[in-house]
N, C-alpha and C positions, 0 to 999 in steps of 0.2 A: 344664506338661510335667514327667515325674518325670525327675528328675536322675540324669543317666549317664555324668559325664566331669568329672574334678579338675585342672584347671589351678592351676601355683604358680609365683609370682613366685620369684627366685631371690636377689639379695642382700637381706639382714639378715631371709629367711626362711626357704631355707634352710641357710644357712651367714653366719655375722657376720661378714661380709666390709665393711661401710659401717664398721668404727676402720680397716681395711685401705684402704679407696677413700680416706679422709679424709687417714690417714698418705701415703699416696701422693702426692694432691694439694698436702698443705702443703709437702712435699719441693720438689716442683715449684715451685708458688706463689711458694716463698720466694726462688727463682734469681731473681724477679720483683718481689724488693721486699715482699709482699702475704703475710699472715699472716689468715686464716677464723679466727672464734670457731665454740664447737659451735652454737651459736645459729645462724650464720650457713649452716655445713653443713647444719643439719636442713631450714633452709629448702630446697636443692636438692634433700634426699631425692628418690630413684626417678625425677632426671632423666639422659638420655645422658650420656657423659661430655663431647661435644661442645657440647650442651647448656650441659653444666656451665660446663667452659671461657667456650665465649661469655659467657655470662650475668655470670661474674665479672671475666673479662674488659676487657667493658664497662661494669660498675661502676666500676671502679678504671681506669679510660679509659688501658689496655694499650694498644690496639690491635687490627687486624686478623692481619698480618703473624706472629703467633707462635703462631695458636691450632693450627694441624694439630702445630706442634712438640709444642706443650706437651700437645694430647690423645695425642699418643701416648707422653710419657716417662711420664707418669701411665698408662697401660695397661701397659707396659712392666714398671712397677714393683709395679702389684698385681695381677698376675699373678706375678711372684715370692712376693708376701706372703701371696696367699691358697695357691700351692701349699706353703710353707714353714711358714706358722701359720694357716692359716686353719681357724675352731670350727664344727664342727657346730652346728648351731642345735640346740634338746633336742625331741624328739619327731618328727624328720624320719624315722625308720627305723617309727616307730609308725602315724603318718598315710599314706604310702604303702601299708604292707601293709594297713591300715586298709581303704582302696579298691580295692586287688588283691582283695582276698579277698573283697569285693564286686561284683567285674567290672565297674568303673569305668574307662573309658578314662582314661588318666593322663599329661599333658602336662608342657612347662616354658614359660611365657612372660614373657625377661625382657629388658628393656635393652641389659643385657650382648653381647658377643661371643659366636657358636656356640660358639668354641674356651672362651672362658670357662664357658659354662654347661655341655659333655660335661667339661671340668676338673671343674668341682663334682660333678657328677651321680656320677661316676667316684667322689670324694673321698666322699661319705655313703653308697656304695656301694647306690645307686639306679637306676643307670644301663639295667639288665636290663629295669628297670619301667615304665621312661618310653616310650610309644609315640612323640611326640612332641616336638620341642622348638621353640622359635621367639625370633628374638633380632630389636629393633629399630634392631640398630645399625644397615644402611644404605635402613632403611625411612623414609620424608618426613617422619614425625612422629613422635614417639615417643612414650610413655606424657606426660600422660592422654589421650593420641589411642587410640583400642581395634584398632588395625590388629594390633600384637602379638599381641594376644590371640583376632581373630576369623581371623588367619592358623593360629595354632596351634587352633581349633577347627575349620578346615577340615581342615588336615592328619590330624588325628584323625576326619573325616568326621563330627563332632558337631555337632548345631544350638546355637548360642549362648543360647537358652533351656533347654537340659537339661544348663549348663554351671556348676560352683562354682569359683569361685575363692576364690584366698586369697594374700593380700597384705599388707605390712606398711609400705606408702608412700601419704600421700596422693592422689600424681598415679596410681599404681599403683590403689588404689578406683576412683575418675573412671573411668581405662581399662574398667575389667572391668563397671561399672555403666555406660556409653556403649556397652558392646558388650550390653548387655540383659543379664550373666551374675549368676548373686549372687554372692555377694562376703563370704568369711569376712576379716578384722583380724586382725593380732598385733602390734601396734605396739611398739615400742621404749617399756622399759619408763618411760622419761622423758618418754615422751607420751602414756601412758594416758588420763589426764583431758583428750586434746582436746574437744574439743564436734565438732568434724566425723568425729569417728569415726560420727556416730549416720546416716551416710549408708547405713553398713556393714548385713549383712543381720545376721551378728553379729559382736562383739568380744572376742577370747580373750587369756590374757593367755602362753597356751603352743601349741605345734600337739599337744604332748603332751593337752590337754584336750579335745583333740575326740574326740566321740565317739556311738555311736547316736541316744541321745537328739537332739543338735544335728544328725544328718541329718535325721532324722523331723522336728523343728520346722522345717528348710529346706524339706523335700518340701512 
């Protein structure tokens, strides 16, 4: 099916907002004792923040009893950090009009909060372009579950096979290849050489680098 709709994941793709989620969380963390190596962060890459919480949580056998707190001083806080410092990722104004100007329905499908991703969208001055948006914060599963993403290909009335995405998280891949979509990589530039990237349909190491040629080999 030829391809007619760009779905994009939204933290550390369009905006480097994951040194923002991280600072947030260790903030947090720390009222708890518990200090994350990057190591250990990378590992939760592209999960909820609820997610997140649990998962470390109950590593470090917290408890039950403080995880609604703590997910919400960590929203709380990078939500301040990304509207205060938070980086354009480099080629996010390129790849949008890239697909405008080809009449490509153009979505956001991320993790994140609504309010978070019309914040970003607003901030890369994208916002006009996006016909859609779709966030999995109070959805049952989150990424690499493809609900995000086959929600946000309804809403844009597209079939999930005439659909690219592009994402720069493991469990984020899974999602958008579970949901039948291809699936463009930009990975953080410290995990280039994974070997699971080769799930990806391809891997870039900019969004700035896409380009014709890389439609026409996806078509």
């Amino acid at each position: 099916m030829q391809l007619s709709t760009a779905i994009f994941d939204m933290d550390g793709l369009l905006v480097d907002s994951e040194p923002l989620w991280n600072e947030a969380a260790d903030e947090v963390f720390r009222l708890y004792g518990v200090t994350l190596s990057e190591e250990q962060y990378h590992s939760t890459t592209g999960l909820r923040t609820k997610e997140f919480v649990q998962w470390w949580f109950n590593k470090f056998n917290l408890g039950d009893a403080e995880h609604a707190r703590a997910e919400r001083m960590i929203m709380e806080k990078v939500v301040g950090k990304i509207e205060h410092k938070g980086k354009i990722m480099p080629g996010v104004t390129h790849i949008i009009r890239f697909f405008y100007e080809r009449n490509f329905k153009i979505g956001v499908a991320s993790s994140s909060p609504l309010g978070m991703i019309e914040l970003v969208t607003e901030m890369c001055g994208i916002k006009n372009f996006v016909q859609a948006m779709s966030s999995a914060e109070y959805l049952p599963y989150g990424k690499p579950h493809p609900q995000v993403y086959l929600d946000c290909a309804a809403s844009l009335d597209a079939d999930p096979l005439s659909c690219l995405c592009f994402e720069d998280s493991f469990p984020g891949l899974i999602a958008a290849k579970a949901a039948r979509m291809k699936c463009v990589v930009v990975p953080h530039f410290s995990q280039q050489k994974d070997e699971r990237w080769a799930a990806a349909d391809l891997k870039l190491s900019s969004l700035q680098n896409f380009g014709a040629l890389h439609l026409n080999l996806l078509q």
